[in-house]
VEXDOVO-140540 format. One line per 10 residues: number of its first residue (from 0); their letters; for each residue x negated, y negated, z of C-alpha. Coordinates in Angstrom, 2 decimals, padded with zeros to 5 digits, m for minus. Each point is the difference from the previous one (the first is absolute). Layout:
NUM	A	X/Y/Z | ...
This chain:
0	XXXXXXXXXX	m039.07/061.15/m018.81 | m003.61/m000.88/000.30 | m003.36/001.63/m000.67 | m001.29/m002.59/002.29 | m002.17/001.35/003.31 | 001.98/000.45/002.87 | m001.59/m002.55/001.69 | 001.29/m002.55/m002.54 | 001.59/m003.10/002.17 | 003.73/m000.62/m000.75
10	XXXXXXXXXX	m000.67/m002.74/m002.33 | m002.31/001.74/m002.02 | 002.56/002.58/m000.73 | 002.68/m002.25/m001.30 | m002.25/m002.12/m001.74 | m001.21/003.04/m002.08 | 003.86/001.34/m000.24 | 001.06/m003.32/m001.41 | m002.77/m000.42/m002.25 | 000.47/003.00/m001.44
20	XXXXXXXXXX	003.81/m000.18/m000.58 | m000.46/m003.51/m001.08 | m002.81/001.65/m002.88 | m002.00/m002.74/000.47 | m003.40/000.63/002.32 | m000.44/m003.65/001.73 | m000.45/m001.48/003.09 | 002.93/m001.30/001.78 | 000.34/m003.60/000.39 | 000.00/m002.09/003.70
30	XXXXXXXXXX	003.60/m000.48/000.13 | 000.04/003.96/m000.85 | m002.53/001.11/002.84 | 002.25/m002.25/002.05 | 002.68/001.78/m000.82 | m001.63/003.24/000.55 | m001.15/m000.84/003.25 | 004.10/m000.83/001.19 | 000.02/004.12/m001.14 | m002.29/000.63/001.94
40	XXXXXXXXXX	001.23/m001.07/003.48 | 003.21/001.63/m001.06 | m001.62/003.14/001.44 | 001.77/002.10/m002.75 | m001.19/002.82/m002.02 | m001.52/m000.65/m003.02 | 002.44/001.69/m002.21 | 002.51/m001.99/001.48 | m001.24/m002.98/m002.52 | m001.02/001.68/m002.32
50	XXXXXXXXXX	003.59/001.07/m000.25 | 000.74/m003.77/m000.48 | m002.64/m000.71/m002.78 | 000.73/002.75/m002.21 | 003.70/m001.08/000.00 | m000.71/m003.21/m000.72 | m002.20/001.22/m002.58 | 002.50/002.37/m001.18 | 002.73/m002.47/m000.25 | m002.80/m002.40/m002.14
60	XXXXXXXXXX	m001.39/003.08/m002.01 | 002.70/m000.42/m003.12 | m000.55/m003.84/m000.18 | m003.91/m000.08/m000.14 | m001.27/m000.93/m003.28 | m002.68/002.29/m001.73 | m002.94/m000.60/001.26 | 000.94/m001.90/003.07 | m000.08/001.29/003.68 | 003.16/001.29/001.18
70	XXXXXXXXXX	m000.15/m002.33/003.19 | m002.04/m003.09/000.18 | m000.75/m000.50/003.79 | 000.90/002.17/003.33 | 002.41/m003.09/001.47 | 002.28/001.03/m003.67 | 000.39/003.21/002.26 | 000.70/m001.42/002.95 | 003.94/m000.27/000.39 | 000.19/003.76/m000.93
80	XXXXXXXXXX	m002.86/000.87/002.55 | 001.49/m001.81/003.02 | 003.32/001.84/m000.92 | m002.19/003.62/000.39 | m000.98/m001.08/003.50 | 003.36/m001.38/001.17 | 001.54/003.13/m000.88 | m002.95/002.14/001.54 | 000.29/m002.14/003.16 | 003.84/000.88/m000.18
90	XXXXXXXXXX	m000.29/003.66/m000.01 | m003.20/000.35/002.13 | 001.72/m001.72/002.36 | 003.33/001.81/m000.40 | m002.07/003.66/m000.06 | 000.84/001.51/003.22 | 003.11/m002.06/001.31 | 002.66/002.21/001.53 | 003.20/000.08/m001.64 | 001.78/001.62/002.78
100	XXXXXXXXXX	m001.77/m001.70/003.08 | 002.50/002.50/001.93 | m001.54/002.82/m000.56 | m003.74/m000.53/m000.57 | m000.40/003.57/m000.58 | 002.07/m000.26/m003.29 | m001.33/m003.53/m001.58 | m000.61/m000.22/m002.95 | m002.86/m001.44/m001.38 | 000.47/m002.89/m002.45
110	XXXXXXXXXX	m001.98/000.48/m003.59 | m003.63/m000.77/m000.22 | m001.27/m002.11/m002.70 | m001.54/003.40/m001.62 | 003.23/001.50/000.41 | 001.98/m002.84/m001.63 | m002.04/m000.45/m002.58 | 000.00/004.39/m000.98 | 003.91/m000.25/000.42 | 000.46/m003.17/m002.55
120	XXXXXXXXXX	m002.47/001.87/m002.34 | 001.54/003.13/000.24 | 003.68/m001.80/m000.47 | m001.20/m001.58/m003.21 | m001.45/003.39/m001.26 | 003.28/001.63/000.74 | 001.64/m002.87/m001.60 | m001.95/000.41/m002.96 | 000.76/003.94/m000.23 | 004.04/m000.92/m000.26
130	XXXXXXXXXX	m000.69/m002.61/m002.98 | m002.27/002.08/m001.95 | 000.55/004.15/000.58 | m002.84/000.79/m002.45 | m002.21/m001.48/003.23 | 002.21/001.61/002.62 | m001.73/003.21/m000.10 | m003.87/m001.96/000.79 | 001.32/m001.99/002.46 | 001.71/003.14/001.62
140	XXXXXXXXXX	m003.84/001.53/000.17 | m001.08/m003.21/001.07 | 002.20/m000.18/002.84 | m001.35/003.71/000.99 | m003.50/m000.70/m000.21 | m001.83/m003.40/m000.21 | 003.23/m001.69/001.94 | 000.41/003.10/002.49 | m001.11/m002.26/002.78 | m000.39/m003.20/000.78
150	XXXXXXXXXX	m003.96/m001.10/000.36 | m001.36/m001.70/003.14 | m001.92/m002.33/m001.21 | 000.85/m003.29/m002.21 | m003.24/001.22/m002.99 | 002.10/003.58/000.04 | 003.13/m001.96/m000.78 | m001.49/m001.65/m002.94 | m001.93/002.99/m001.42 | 003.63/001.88/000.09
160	XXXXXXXXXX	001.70/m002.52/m001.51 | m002.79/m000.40/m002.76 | 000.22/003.92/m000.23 | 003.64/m000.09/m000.55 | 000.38/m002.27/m002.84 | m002.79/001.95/m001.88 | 001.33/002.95/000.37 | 003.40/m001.64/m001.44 | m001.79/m001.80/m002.63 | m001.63/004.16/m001.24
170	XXXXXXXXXX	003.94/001.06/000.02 | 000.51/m002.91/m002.94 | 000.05/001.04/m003.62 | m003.49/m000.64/m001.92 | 001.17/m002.90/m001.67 | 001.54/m001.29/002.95 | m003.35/000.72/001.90 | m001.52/m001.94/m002.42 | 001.67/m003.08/000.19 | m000.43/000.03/003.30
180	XXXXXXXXXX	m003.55/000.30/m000.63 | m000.11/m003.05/m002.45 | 001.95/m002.20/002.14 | m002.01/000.43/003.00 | m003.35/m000.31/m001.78 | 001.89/m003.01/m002.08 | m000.20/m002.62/002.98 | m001.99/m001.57/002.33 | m003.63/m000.37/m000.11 | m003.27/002.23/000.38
190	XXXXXXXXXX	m003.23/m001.86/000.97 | m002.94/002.22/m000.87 | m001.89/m001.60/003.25 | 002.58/002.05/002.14 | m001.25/003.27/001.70 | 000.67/003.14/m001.76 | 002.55/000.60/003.12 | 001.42/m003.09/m000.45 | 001.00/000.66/m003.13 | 001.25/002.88/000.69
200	XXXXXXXXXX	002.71/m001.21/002.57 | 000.66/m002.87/m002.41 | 001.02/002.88/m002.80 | 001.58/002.04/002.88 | 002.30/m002.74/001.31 | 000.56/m001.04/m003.82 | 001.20/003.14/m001.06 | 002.09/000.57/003.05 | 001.59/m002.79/m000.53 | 000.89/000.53/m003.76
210	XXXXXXXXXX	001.56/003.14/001.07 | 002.35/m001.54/002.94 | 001.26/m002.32/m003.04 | 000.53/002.47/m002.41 | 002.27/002.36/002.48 | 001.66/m003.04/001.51 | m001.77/000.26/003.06 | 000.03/m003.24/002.23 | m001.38/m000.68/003.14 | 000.04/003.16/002.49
């Protein structure tokens, strides 16, 4: 998700995710480091809030007025963020319990939080194929190729996902491609003080998002 070094501290990483969803590039507040810092002692992957703040942004996206940032402080993410790690918790913790404690050699291994989250996006693809056939045959290839397996890692998650609903969003007709376009450059806000990649995710995540809306695409 980040261009960030690798050596970038937990907090640096979603402070430069939620700036850059947010569009706006400043500092976070004292009640937001707070906040930030209760993250932080979670001892969860990054992604796992970022998951939180760009659904809460998502959910604020249509609302925003031009010109205005599409989230005004971290703690407006915060009820959607502690739901990512509750449910993370949940299946980290379920990953691995027997099902038949009988017969250890034939457990079965509860669903991972990468593994939940790949099914449910998979499941809304598939849904999406029986409402609108034209998109059927993508999704089919989708299925084959980008969805073939189900990543490791939480950043491989969200670059698949990403992947996905661009690839969708080429199978639309041009003038359906093109409102898609408008809406998604339509709201929110830009600051030119923002990094080049900053602005980039901000236009990524916008655009993303304009395309889950326009296929009926909710939360996956």
């Amino acid at each position: 998700m980040s261009l960030l070094p690798e050596s970038a501290s937990f907090e640096e990483l979603v402070q430069d995710y939620f700036l850059a969803v947010r569009g706006a590039g400043l500092m976070l507040s004292a009640l937001d480091t707070e906040l930030l810092t209760a993250w932080a002692r979670e001892g969860v992957p990054f992604e796992v809030v970022a998951r939180g703040i760009s659904r809460s942004a998502e959910k604020a996206l249509w609302d925003a007025r031009p010109g205005e940032p599409v989230l005004r402080n971290l703690r407006a993410c915060r009820r959607q963020v502690d739901a990512e790690i509750k449910k993370y918790r949940a299946l980290a913790a379920g990953a691995g319990v027997g099902a038949e404690p009988e017969a250890p050699s034939r457990r079965r291994k509860a669903l991972s939080w990468e593994q939940t989250r790949h099914a449910r996006l998979v499941d809304a693809l598939q849904d999406l194929a029986g409402r609108d056939s034209t998109l059927a045959p993508r999704v089919a290839w989708l299925r084959g190729t980008v969805l073939a397996q189900v990543p490791e890692e939480p950043s491989a998650l969200d670059a698949q996902e990403s992947l996905s609903f661009l690839v969708l969003l080429r199978a639309l007709p041009f003038s359906q491609r093109s409102q898609v376009w408008r809406d998604a450059l339509s709201v929110g806000t830009e600051q030119q003080v923002m990094s080049v990649r900053a602005r980039k995710l901000s236009r990524r995540f916008r655009l993303v998002a304009a395309v889950r809306r326009r296929l009926g695409v909710k939360e996956v």
